[in-house]
Each structure stands twice: as structure tokens, then as C-alpha cells.
Steps between C-alpha positions, in 0.01 A plus 500: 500500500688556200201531301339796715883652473472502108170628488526784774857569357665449835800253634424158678600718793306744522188243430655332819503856693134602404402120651716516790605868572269690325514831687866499379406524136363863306132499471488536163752209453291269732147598311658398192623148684166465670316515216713221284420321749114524504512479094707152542337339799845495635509311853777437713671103471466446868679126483789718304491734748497266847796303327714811472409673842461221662148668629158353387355814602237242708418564872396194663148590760426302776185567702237261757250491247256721725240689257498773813480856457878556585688202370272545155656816498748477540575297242352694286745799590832289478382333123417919335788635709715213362377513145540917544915390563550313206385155681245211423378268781449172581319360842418186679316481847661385813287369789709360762912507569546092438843403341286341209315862411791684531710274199247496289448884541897534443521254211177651314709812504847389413328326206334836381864681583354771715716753555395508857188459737223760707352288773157680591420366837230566739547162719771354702518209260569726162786679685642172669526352080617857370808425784599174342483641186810710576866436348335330135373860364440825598195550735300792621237411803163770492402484869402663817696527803789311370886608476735403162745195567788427327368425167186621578375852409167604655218767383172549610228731652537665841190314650566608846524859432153437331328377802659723683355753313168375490517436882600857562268643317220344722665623811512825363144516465458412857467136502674346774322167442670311155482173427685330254361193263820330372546318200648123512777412741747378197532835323760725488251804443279391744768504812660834416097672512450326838853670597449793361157531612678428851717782529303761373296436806783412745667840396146686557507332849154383414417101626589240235176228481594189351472471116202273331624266247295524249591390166539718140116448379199685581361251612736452782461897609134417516538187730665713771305787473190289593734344774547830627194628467323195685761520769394880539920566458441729219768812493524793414723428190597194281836519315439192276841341321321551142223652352271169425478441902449859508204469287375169728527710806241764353242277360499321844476853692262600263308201572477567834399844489821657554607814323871527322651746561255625772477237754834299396787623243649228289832545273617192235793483320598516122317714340360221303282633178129587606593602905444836393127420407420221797250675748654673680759560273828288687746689653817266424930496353562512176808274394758639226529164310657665222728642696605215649463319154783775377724482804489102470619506179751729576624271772532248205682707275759586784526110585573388201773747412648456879461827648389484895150593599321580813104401574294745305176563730216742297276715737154435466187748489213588782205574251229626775134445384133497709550191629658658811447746744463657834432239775140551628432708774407321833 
């Protein structure tokens, strides 16, 4: 640092200011600073810098390991937003809640001297180890449907307000027939569609079937599409909990000579890349993951300087496409 102060003809301080403060420091002063610093190679002495701060500037990442749409991105969002703050990561993958998982998590952290932990959970047993993880460091939960604890600090994505959506917007095209294909029993996503999916049509005064399980994979939508179909218990609409069972449910219509939108209207959810070019193209709610991704690493920020925080919840998007429509006329 001294170096790049000699050859932009600047203090140690102000080098400091331009790495740390930079929109303190005169333009011209920091162009002169920044570019000592690409003529030297200069880089930051991070060991220096954790032993004085007592910071490592490292955010410890836990996730479930699921390659899924929404916990892949998740993760993606948290490790730019992080890396946009200042912030490397480091993850492991937690499966299951046992005393034996949760040390080793804890220790693999306290080794690396994390300044604190994001616990991205979509299942019960994530978010059952991110609570024992509470009182060694820091931790911020990203989940649905759950409230902060002490200790705990919880973001995430409104997903009942997105079924909601996507179950209102079928009633308001008439339907008064929508079924809902859930995802698996164990995730937190999964219950808050089925809920919110519940009230939209409890509030419409409209009868509430009960929800298919399904699964997450298009293979899944397909299975009970063909159930319903050879059962002759086909509705009017299909609000499926994500856009690969969406994508099931039409081949399997399709297959049996059924028209989407025309005979039945189907609606996924996520907004995963290519809906907008399936045929029809899906009807479905998009997920802010980069918002979320931001707010959860403002949640960090505020829990490791000690300030209180409430849940952050981000509003999703309805994203209406030709995959639904009108019910048919009888």
C-alpha cells in the first residue's frame, strides 16, 4: 500500500479511503490511486487484514445440496450479491438435522473463521440444523413461511402471495374448477403454495378440491395428468407448484387430445428459462432471487454488526402467457 501511495503521490490514507471509502475521496485523486494500483498489481493482504478487523470477510453457505431450480438459485444470488458487498463464500451441504452433521458443519466453519452463516433451506431438515447453529456465529435462514427467532434472522420469497396470484388469476378468467399439484410434503415452498393456493380460493368462496402431490419433475406433472385424465377428473385449470410439472401436465393433455389453454388452462411456477417458448408458452411466477440474494446479505451485514432485524419477505411476479385461458364453454 505504500508503494501505490508513492507512485500515485497520495498518503497511506487516502490509499486506505479509495479501497474502503472510495466515494469519500476526489475523483481525480482516486483515478490517480486506482491506477497505481493496476500498474503494481497491488492486492489487498487479506490474512493482514482479518488479523486487524477481526473479519475474514468469508460468509459461510449452507444449502441441501438440491441441483433444483430454486435452491440452485439461489445460491447463485447469495454468492454475486455477497461478492457485490465486499464478501467471498464458502459452502458445504446439509442433508438431515443429526447432532453429527450439524458439528461438523459448525467446526468446518469455525476452522475457515467465517464471519457468519446464510442457511438456504427449502426442507424441514435444513431449517431444523440452521436452528442449532444459533449462539456460535451469526446466522441468516432463506425460507418460506417461517418467522426470525432469537438469533435467527429470516428472508425469503413470498410464495403464498405467488400462488395466490396464480390462483386468482384463474378465477378471474372464470374458472371455478382449480386444482392444485403440490410439490413434496417436506418443503417449506411447497406448503406455503398449497396455502396460498387455499385462500385465494376460500376468499373467492369458490370449493377447495384436495391438492395432488406431485413431486418437482416433469415427470411427476405427467403421471397425474394421465391419472386424471384416465379417471375422466380433468378440470378446468391446473395450478402446478413449478413449471417442470407444468410442462408434464401438457405433454400428457396433449397426448390425450386435449387443448391448453382451450379445453384446460395450466399455470407453473418460476419462470424457469425456456417457459416462455414451451407450447403453449407457460403461464407461471417469476422469483426475485437476486432480490432475495441482496436482502439476505443485508440481513448478514446487520447481524454481524448487532443491529435488530425483522423477516424480509420479497413479492413475487404473475407473468401471464398462452398457457391459460377462458374455461370452455359447456
Amino acid at each position: 500500500m505504500a508503494d501505490v501511495a508513492g507512485l500515485a503521490g497520495v498518503s497511506h490514507q487516502t490509499v486506505s479511503r479509495v479501497l474502503n471509502n472510495p466515494d469519500v475521496v476526489r475523483p481525480e485523486t482516486r483515478r490517480r490511486v486506482e491506477e497505481a494500483i493496476r500498474a503494481l498489481g497491488y492486492r489487498r493482504n487479506t490474512a493482514a487484514r482479518a488479523l486487524r478487523t477481526r473479519q475474514t470477510g468469508l460468509i459461510g453457505v449452507v444449502n441441501s445440496g438440491e441441483a433444483r431450480f430454486g435452491p440452485a438459485h439461489m445460491t447463485m444470488a447469495i454468492e454475486e450479491a455477497a461478492r457485490q458487498s465486499g464478501y467471498a463464500t464458502t459452502m458445504t451441504v446439509v442433508r438431515d438435522a443429526k447432532d453429527s452433521t450439524v458439528e461438523t458443519v459448525l467446526e468446518f466453519f469455525l476452522e475457515h473463521r467465517v464471519d457468519g452463516i446464510i442457511v438456504i433451506a427449502p426442507v424441514t431438515a435444513v431449517a431444523a440444523a440452521a436452528n442449532q447453529l444459533v449462539g456460535q456465529l451469526p446466522v441468516v435462514l432463506v425460507a418460506a413461511g417461517l418467522r426470525p427467532t432469537s438469533g435467527l434472522r429470516v428472508v425469503g420469497i413470498d410464495q403464498e402471495l405467488g400462488a395466490a396470484l396464480a390462483t386468482r388469476h384463474l378465477l378471474e378468467l372464470g374458472h371455478r374448477q382449480v386444482l392444485h399439484v403440490s410439490g413434496p410434503d417436506d418443503w417449506f415452498d411447497a406448503r406455503s403454495r398449497i396455502a396460498g393456493w387455499r385462500c385465494a380460493l376460500e376468499s373467492a368462496g369458490v370449493e377447495v378440491p384436495a391438492p395432488v402431490t406431485g413431486g418437482w419433475d416433469a415427470a411427476d406433472g405427467h403421471r397425474v395428468a394421465c391419472r386424471l385424465i384416465d379417471q375422466r377428473r380433468v378440470p378446468t385449470a391446473v395450478f402446478a407448484a413449478n413449471d417442470l410439472m407444468a410442462l408434464g401436465m401438457i405433454r400428457a393433455f396433449h397426448e390425450a387430445g386435449l387443448r391448453v389453454p382451450d379445453d384446460v388452462s395450466v399455470v407453473g411456477f418460476d419462470d424457469a428459462e425456456g417457459t416462455g417458448y414451451f407450447s403453449p408458452p407457460l403461464t407461471t411466477v417469476r422469483q426475485p432471487f437476486s432480490d432475495v440474494g441482496r436482502a439476505a446479505i443485508h440481513a448478514f451485514l446487520q447481524a454481524v454488526g448487532g443491529e435488530p432485524s425483522d423477516a424480509e419477505t420479497i413479492a413475487p411476479e404473475l407473468v401471464v402467457r398462452e398457457s391459460s385461458g377462458p374455461p370452455p364453454r359447456v
